[in-house]
N, C-alpha and C positions, 0 to 999 in steps of 0.2 A: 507487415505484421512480424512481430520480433516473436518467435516459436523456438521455446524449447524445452525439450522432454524431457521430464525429471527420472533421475538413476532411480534405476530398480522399479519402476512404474511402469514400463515401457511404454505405450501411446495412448495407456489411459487418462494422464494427465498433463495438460501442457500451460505452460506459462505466458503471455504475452504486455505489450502495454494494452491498456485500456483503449476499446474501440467501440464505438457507438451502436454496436446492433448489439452490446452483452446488457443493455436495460433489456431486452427480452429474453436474456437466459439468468433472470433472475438473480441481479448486482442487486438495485433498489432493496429487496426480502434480504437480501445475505448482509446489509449493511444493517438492516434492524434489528440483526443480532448483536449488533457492534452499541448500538445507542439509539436516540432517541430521531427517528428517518419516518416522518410524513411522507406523501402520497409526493409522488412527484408527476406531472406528467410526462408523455413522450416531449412537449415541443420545453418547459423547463428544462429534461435534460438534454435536449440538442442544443440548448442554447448556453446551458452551464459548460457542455462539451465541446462546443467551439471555443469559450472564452477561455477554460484551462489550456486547448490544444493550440492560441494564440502563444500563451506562454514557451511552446516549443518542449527542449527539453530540459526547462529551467523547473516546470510540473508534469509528474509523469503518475500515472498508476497502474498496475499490474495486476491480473487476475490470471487463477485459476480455472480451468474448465475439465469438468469431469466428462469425458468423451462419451461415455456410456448414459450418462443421463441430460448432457447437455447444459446444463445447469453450472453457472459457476460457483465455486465451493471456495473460493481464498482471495481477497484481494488487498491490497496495500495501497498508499501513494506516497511521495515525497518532493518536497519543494524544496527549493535552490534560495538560500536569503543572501544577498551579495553584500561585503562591510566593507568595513576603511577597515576595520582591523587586522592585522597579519597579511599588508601588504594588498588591502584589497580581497582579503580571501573571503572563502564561501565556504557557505555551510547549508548543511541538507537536513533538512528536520523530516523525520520521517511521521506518519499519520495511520489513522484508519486502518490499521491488519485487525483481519478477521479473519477468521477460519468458520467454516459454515459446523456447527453444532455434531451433526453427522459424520462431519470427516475430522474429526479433530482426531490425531496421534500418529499421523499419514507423511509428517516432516513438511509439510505446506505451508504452514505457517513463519518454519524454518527459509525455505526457499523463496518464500514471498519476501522476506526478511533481507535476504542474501543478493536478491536481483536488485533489491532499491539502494542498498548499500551499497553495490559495486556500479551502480548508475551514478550515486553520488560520487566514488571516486573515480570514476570514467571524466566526471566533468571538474573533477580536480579541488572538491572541497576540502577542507581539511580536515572536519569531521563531523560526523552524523547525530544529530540528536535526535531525540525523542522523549514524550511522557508516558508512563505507565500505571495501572495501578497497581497498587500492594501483590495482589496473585497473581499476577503477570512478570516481577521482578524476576525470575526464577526462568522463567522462558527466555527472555531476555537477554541472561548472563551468559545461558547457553548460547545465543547469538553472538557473544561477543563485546557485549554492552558492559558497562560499571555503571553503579549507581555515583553522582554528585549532583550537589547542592541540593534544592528545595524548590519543588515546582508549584507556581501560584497560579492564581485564575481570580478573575474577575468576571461573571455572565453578565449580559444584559438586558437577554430574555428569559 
């Protein structure tokens, strides 16, 4: 378990990768904050969480845990896409931060932000993307981000 304490929190708050027993300190609820997160069960998520933790650390994700209530309160993840472009390089598209409702303004979001980006350059991508929406741009820049180009979608359900 990758553990560490965030400044000025002292051991109320700690960061980790993503490990299979935080479906019961309430990942699944803190992601239906994020968007639209059906019922999942225990044996769906063991089995989504073997198939990301095959990928190693090409997909990683990281939560928060508020010590005091047990419950985690932040999580992120980010995936490693490998090109021909730039020599074979890679790039990390970052996903899913959320910040649980209640702790929002606590720099979690911030740090959730910071361990997936310095994950992606631990493994030497060249750089980080991500989508946003509109009132999220602003949190973002503080992280570090620039806004370019025009991001599309196509759903299929």
């Amino acid at each position: 378990m990758q553990n560490t304490d965030l400044p000025n929190e002292g051991n109320k708050f700690q960061v980790w990768k993503l490990e299979i027993t935080d479906k019961s300190k309430g990942f699944m609820e803190l992601l239906q904050q994020l968007s639209v997160c059906d019922s999942v069960s225990d044996k769906q998520f063991e089995e989504r969480f073997q198939e990301l933790s095959a990928y190693g650390d090409d997909h990683i994700g990281c939560v928060i845990e508020d010590n005091h209530s047990g419950k985690i309160i932040a999580t992120g993840s980010m995936f490693i896409e490998k090109k021909f472009l730039r020599n074979c390089g890679k790039v990390g598209h970052i996903e899913d931060v959320v910040v649980d409702a209640g702790s929002q303004g606590m720099q979690l979001g911030k740090k959730t932000v910071k361990f997936l980006t310095n994950h992606a350059h631990e493994m030497e991508c060249y750089k980080v993307i991500l989508d946003c929406g509109v009132g999220n741009k602003a949190f973002y820049e503080k992280c570090g981000f620039k806004e370019k180009e025009i991001q599309m979608a196509r759903y299929f359900v």
